[in-house]
DSSP file (Angstrom, degrees, kcal/mol; ACC not computed):
  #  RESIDUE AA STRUCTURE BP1 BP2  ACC     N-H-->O    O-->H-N    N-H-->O    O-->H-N    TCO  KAPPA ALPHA  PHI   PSI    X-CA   Y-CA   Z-CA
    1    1 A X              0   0    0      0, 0.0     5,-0.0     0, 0.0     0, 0.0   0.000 360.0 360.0 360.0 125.3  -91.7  161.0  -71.6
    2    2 A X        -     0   0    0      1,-0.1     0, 0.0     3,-0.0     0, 0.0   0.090 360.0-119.3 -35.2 176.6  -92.0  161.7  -75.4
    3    3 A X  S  > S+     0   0    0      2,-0.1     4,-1.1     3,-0.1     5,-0.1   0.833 114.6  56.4 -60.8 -59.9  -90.1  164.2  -77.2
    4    4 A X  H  > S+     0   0    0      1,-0.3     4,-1.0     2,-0.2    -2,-0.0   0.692 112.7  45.9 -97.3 -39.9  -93.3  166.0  -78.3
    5    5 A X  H  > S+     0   0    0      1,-0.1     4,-2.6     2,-0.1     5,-0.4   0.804  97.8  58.9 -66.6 -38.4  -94.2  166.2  -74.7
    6    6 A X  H  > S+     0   0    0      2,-0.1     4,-1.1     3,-0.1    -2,-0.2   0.825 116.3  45.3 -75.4 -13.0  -91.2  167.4  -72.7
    7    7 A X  H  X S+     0   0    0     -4,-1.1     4,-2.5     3,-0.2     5,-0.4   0.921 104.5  54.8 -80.2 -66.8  -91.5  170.5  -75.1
    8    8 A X  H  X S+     0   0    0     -4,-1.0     4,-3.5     2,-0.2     5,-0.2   0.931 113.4  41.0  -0.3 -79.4  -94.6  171.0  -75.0
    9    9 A X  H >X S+     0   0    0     -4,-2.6     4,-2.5     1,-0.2     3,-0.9   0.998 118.6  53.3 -58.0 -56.4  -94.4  171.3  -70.9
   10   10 A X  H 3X S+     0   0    0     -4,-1.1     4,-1.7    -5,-0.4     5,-0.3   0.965 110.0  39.4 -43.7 -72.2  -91.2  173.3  -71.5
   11   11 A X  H 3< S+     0   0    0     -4,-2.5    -1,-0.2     2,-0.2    -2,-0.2   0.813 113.3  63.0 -40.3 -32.4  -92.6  176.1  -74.0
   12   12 A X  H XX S+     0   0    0     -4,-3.5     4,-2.0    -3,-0.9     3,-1.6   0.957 114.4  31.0 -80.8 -63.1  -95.9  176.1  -71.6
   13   13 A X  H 3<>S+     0   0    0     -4,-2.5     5,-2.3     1,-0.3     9,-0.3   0.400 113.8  54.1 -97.8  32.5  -93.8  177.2  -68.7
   14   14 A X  T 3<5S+     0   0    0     -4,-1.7    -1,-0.3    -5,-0.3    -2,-0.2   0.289 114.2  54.5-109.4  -7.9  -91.2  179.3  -70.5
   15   15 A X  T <45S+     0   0    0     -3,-1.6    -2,-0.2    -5,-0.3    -3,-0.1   0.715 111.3  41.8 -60.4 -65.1  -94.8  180.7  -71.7
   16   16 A X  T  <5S-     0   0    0     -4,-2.0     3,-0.2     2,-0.1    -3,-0.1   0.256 106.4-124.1 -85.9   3.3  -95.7  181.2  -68.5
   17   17 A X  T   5 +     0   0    0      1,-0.2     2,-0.7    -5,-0.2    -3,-0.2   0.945  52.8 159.8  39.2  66.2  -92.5  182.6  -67.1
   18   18 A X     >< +     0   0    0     -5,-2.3     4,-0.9     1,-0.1    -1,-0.2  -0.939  14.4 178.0 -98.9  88.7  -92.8  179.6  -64.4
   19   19 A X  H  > S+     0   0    0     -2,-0.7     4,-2.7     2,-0.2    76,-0.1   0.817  76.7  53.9  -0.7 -77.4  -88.9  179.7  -63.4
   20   20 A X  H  > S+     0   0    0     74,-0.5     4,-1.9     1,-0.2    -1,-0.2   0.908 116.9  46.3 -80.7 -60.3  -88.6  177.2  -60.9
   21   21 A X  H  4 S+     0   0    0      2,-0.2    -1,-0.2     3,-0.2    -2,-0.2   0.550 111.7  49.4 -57.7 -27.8  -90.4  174.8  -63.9
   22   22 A X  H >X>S+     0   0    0     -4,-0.9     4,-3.5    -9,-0.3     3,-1.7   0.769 110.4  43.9 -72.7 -64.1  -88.4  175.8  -66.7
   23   23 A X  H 3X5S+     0   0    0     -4,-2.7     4,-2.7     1,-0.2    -2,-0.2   0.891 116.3  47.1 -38.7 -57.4  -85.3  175.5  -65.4
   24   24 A X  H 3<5S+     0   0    0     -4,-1.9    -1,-0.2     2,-0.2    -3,-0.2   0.257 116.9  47.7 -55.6  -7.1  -86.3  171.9  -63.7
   25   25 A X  H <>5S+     0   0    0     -3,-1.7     4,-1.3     3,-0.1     3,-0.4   0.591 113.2  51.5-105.6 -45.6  -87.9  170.9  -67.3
   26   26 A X  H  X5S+     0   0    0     -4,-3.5     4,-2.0     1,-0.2    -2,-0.2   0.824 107.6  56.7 -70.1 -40.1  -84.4  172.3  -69.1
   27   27 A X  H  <<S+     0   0    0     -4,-2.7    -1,-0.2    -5,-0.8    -3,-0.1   0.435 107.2  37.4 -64.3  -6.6  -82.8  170.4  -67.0
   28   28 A X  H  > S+     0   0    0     -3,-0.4     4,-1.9     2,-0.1     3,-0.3   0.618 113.5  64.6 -99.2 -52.5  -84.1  167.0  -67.7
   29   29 A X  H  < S+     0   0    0     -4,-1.3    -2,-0.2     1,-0.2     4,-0.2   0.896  96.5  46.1 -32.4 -64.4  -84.2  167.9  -70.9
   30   30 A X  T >X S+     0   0    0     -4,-2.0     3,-1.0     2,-0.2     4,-0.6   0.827 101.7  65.3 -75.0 -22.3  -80.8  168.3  -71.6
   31   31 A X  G >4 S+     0   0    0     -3,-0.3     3,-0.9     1,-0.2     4,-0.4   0.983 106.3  58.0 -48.8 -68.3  -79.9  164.6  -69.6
   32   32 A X  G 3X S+     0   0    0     -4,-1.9     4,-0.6     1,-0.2    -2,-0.2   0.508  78.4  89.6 -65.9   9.2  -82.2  163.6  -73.0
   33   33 A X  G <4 S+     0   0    0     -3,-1.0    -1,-0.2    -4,-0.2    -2,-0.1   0.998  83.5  53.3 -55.4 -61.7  -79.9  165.2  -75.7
   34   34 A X  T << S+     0   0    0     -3,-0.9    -1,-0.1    -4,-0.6    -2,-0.1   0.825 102.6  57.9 -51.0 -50.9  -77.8  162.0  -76.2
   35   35 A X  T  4 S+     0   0    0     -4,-0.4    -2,-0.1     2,-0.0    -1,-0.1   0.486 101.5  63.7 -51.0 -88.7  -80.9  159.7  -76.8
   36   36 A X     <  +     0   0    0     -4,-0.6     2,-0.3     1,-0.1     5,-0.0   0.831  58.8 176.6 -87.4 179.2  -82.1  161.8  -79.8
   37   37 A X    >>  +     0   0    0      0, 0.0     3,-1.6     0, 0.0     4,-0.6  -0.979  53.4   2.4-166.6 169.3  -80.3  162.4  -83.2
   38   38 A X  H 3> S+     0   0    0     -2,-0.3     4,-0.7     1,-0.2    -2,-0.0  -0.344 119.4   4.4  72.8-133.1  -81.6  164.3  -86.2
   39   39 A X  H 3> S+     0   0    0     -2,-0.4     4,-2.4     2,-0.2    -1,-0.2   0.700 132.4  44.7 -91.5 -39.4  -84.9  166.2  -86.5
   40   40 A X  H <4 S+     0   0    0     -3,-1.6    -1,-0.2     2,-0.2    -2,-0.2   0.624 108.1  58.7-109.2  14.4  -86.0  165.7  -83.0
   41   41 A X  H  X S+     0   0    0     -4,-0.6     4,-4.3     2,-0.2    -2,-0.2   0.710 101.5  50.9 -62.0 -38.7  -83.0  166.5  -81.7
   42   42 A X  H >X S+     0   0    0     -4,-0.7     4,-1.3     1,-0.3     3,-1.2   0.991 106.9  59.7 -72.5 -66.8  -83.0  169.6  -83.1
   43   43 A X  H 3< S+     0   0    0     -4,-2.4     4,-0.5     1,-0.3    -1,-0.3   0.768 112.9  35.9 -50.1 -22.5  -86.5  170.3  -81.6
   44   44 A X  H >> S+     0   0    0      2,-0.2     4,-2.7    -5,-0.2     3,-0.5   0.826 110.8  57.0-103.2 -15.9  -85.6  169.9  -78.4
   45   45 A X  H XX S+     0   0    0     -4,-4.3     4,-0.7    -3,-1.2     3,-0.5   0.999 112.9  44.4 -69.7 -42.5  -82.4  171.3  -78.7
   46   46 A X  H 3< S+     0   0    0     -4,-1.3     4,-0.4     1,-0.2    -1,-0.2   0.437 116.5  53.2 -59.1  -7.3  -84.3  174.6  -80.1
   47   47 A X  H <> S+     0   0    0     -3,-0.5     4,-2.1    -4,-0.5    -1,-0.2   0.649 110.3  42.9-110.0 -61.4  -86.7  174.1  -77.2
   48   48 A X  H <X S+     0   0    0     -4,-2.7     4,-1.2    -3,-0.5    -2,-0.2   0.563 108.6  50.3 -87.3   3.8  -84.4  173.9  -74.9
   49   49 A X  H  X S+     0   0    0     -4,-0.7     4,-0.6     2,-0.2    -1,-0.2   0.768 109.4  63.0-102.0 -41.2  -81.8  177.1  -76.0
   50   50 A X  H >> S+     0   0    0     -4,-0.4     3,-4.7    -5,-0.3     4,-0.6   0.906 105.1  47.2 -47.8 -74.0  -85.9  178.8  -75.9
   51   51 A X  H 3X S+     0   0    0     -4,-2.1     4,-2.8     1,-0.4     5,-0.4   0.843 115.3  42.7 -23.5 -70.3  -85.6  177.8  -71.8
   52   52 A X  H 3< S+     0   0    0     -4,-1.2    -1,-0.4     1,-0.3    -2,-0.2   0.396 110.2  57.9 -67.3  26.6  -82.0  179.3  -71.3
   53   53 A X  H XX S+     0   0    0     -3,-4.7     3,-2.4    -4,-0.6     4,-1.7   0.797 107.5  42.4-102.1 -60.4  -82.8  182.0  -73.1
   54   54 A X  H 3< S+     0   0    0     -4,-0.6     4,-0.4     1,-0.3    -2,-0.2   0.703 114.6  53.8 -34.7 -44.1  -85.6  182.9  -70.9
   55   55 A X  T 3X S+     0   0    0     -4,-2.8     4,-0.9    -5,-0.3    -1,-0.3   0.334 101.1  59.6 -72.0  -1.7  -83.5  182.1  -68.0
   56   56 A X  H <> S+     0   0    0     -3,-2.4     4,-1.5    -5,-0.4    -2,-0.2   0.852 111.2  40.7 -72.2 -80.7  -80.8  184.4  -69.1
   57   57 A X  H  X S+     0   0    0     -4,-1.7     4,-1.5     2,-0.2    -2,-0.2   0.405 109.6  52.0 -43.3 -16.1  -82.9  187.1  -69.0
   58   58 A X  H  > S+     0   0    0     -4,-0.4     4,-1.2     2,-0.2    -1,-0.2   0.850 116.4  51.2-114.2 -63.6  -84.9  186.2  -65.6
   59   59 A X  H  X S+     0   0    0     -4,-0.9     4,-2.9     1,-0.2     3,-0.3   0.814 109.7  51.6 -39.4 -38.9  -80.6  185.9  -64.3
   60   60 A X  H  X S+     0   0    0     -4,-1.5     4,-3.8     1,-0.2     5,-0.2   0.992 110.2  43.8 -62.3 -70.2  -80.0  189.4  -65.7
   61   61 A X  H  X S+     0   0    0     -4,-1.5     4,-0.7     2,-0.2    -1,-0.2   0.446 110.6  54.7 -23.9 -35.9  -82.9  191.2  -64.0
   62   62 A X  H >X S+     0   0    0     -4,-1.2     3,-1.4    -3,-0.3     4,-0.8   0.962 105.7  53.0 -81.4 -82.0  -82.4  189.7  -60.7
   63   63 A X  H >X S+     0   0    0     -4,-2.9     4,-2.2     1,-0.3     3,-0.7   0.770 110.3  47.4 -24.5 -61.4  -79.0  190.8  -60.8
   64   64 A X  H 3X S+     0   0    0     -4,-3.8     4,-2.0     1,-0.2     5,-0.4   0.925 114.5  43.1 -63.6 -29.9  -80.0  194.3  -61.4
   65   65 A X  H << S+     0   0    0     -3,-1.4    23,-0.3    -4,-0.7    -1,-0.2   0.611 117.4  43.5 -83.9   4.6  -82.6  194.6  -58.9
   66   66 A X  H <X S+     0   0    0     -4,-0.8     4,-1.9    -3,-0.7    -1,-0.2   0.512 114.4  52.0-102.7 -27.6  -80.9  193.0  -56.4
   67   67 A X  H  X S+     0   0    0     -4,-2.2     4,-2.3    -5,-0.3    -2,-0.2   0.983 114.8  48.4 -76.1 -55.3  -77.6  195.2  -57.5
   68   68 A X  H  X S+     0   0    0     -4,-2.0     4,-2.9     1,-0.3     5,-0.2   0.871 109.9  45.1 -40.4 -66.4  -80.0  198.3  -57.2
   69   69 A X  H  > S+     0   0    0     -5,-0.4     4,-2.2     1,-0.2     5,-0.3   0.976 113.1  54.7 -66.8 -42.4  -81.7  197.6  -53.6
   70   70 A X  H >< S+     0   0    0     -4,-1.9     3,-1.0     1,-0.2    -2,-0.2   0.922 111.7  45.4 -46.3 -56.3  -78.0  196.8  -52.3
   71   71 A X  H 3X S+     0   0    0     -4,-2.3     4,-1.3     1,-0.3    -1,-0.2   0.599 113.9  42.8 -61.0 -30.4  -76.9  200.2  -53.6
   72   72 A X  H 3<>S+     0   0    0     -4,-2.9     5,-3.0    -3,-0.2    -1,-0.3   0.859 114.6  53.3 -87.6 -30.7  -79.9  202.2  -52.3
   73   73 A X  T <<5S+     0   0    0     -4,-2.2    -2,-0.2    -3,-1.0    -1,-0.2   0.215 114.8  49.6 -57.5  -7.8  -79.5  200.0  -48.4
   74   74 A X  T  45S+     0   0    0     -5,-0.3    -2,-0.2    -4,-0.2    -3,-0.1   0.719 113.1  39.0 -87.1 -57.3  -75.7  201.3  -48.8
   75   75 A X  T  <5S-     0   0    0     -4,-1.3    -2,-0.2    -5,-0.1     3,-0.1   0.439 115.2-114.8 -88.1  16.3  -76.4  204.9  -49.5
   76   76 A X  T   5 +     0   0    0      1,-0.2     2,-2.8     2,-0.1    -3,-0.2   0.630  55.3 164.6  74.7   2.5  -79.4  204.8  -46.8
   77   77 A X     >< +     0   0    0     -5,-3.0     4,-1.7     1,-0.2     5,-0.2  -0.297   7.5 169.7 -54.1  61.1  -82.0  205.5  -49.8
   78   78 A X  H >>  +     0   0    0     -2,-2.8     4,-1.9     1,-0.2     3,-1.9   0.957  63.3  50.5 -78.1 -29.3  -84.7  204.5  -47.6
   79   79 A X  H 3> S+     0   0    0      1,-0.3     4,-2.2     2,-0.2    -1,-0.2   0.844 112.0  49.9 -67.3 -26.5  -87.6  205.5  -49.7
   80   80 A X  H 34 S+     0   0    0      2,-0.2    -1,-0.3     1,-0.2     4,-0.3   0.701 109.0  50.6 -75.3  -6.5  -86.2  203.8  -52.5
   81   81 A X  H XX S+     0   0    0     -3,-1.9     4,-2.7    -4,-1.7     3,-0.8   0.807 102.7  63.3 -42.2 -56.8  -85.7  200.7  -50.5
   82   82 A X  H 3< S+     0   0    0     -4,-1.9     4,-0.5     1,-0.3    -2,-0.2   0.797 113.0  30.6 -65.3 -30.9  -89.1  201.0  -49.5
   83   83 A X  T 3< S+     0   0    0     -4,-2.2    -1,-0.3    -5,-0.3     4,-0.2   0.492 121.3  51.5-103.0  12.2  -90.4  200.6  -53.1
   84   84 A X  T <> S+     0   0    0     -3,-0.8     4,-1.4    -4,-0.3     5,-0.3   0.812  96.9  64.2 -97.8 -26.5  -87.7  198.4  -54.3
   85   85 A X  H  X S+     0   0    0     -4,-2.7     4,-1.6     1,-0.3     5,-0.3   0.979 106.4  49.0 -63.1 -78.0  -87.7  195.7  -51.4
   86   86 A X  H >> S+     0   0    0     -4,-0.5     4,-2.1     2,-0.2     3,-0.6   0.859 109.4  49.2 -23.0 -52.6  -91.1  194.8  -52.5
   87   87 A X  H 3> S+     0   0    0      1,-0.3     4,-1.3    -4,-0.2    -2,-0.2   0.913 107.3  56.4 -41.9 -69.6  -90.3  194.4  -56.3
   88   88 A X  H 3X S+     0   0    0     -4,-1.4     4,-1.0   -23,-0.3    -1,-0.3   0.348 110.4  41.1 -96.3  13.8  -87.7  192.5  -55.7
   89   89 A X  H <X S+     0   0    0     -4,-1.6     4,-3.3    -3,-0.6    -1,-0.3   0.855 111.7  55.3 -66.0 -62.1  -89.9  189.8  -53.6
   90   90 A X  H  < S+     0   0    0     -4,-2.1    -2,-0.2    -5,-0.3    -3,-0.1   0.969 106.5  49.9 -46.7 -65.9  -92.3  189.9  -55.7
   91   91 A X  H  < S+     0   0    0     -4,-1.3    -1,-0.2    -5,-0.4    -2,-0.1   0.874 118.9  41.0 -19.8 -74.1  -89.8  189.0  -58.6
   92   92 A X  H >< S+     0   0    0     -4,-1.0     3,-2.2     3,-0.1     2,-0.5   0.450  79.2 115.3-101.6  25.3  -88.5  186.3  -56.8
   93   93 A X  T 3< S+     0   0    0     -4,-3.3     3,-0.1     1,-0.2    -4,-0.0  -0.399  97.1  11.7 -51.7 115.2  -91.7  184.5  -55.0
   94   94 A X  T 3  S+     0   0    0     -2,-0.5   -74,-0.5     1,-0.2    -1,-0.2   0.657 111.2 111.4 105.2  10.2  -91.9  180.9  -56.5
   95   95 A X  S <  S-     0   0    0     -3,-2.2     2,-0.4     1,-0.2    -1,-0.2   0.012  80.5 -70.3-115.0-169.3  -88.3  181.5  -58.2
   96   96 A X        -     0   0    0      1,-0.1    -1,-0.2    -3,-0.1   -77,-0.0  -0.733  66.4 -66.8-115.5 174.6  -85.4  179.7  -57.1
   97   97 A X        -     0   0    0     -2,-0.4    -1,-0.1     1,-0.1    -5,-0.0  -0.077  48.2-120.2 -65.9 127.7  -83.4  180.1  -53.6
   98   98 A X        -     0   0    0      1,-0.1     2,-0.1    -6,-0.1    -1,-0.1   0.186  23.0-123.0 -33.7 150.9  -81.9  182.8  -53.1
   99   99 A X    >>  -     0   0    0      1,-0.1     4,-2.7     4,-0.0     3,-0.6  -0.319  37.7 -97.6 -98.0-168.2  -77.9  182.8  -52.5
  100  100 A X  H 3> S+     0   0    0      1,-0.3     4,-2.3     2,-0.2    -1,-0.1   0.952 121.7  54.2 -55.7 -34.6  -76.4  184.3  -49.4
  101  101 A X  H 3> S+     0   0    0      2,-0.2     4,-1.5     1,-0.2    -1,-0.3   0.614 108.2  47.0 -83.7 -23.1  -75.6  187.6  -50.9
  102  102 A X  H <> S+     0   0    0     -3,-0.6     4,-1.5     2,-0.1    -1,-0.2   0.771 115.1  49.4-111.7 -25.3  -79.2  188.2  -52.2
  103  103 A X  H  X S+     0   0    0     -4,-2.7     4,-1.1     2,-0.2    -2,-0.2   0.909 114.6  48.2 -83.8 -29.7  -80.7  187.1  -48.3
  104  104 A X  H  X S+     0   0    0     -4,-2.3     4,-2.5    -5,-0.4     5,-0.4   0.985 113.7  44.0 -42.9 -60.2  -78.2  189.5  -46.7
  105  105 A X  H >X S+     0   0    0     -4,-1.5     4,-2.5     1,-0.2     3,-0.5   0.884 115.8  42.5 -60.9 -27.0  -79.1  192.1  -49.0
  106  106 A X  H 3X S+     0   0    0     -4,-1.5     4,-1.2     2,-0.2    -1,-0.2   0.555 117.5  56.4 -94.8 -17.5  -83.1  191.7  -48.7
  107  107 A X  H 3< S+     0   0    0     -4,-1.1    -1,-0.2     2,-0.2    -2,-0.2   0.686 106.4  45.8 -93.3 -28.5  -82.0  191.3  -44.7
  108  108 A X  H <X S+     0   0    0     -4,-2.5     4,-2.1    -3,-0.5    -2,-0.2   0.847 113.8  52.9 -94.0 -40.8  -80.1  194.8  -44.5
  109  109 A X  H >X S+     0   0    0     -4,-2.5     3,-1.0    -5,-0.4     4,-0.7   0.998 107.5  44.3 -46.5 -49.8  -83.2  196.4  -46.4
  110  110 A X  H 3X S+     0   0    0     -4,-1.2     4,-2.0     1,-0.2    -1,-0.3   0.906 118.6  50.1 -73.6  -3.2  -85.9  195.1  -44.1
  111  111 A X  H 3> S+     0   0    0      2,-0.2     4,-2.7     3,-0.1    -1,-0.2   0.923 114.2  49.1 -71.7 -27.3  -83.0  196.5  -40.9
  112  112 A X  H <X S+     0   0    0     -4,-2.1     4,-1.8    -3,-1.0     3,-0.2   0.976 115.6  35.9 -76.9 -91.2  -82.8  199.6  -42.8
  113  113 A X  H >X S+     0   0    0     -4,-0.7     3,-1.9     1,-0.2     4,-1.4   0.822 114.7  57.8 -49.1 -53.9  -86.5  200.2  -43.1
  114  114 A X  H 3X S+     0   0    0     -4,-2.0     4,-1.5    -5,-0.4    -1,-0.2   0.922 114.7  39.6 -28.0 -60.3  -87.3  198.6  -39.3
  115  115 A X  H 3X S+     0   0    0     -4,-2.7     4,-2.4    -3,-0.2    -1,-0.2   0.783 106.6  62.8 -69.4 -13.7  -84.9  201.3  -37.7
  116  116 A X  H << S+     0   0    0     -3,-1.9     4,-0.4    -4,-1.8     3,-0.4   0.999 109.7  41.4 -70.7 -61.4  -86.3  203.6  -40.1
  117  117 A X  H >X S+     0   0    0     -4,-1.4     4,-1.0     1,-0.3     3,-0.8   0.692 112.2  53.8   4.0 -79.8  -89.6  202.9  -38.2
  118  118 A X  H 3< S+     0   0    0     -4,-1.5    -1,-0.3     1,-0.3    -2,-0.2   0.823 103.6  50.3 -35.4 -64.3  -88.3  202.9  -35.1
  119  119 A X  T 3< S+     0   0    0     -4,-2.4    -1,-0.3    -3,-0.4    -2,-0.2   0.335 110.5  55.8 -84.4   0.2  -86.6  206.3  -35.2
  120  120 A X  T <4        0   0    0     -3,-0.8    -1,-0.2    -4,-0.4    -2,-0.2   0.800 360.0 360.0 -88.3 -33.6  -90.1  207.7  -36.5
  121  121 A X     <        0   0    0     -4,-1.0    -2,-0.1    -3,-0.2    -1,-0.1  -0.097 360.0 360.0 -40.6 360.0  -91.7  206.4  -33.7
């Protein structure tokens, strides 16, 4: 794949906040640093710092809303559970897999809110 292309597709879904497509585009990318030298090194290296940059930010967010829902699933917060559990799906539909620690937490919410349920019932 050209140069002039793999940026392209990269900037288009770093555009598009498509995750799962930047990251998997930055990553290919950067295997093609050694070929290049020069001028279109430098474009894709600027191309490709665009990616992690976008992906910095994407890491940061997640952390907090994931730090957030644990904290409110700790302290029994269910109505804030109940509008953070959504967000943070939503966030990460189409994103990439979750680690253990983020399906635990998203696993004690939806226990939290079931018993909540339950006990209304």
């Amino acid at each position: 794949m050209q140069i002039v292309t793999r940026t392209r597709l990269i900037n288009n879904a770093v555009q598009k906040k498509e995750i799962t497509a930047v990251r998997e585009l930055r990553d290919t990318a950067q295997l093609q640093v050694p070929r290049y030298e020069g001028q279109a090194l430098n474009h894709l290296q600027s191309t490709i710092d665009r990616a992690n940059g976008l992906l910095d930010e994407q890491d940061r967010i997640r952390r907090r809303l994931f730090a957030g829902l644990d904290e409110a699933v700790r302290h029994g917060h269910v109505s804030k559970v109940t509008t953070m559990a959504p967000q943070v799906r939503r966030f990460i539909q189409g994103n990439t897999v979750t680690t253990p620690q983020e399906v635990g937490i998203l696993e004690a919410a939806d226990t939290l809110l079931r018993e909540t349920r339950q006990q209304a019932a």
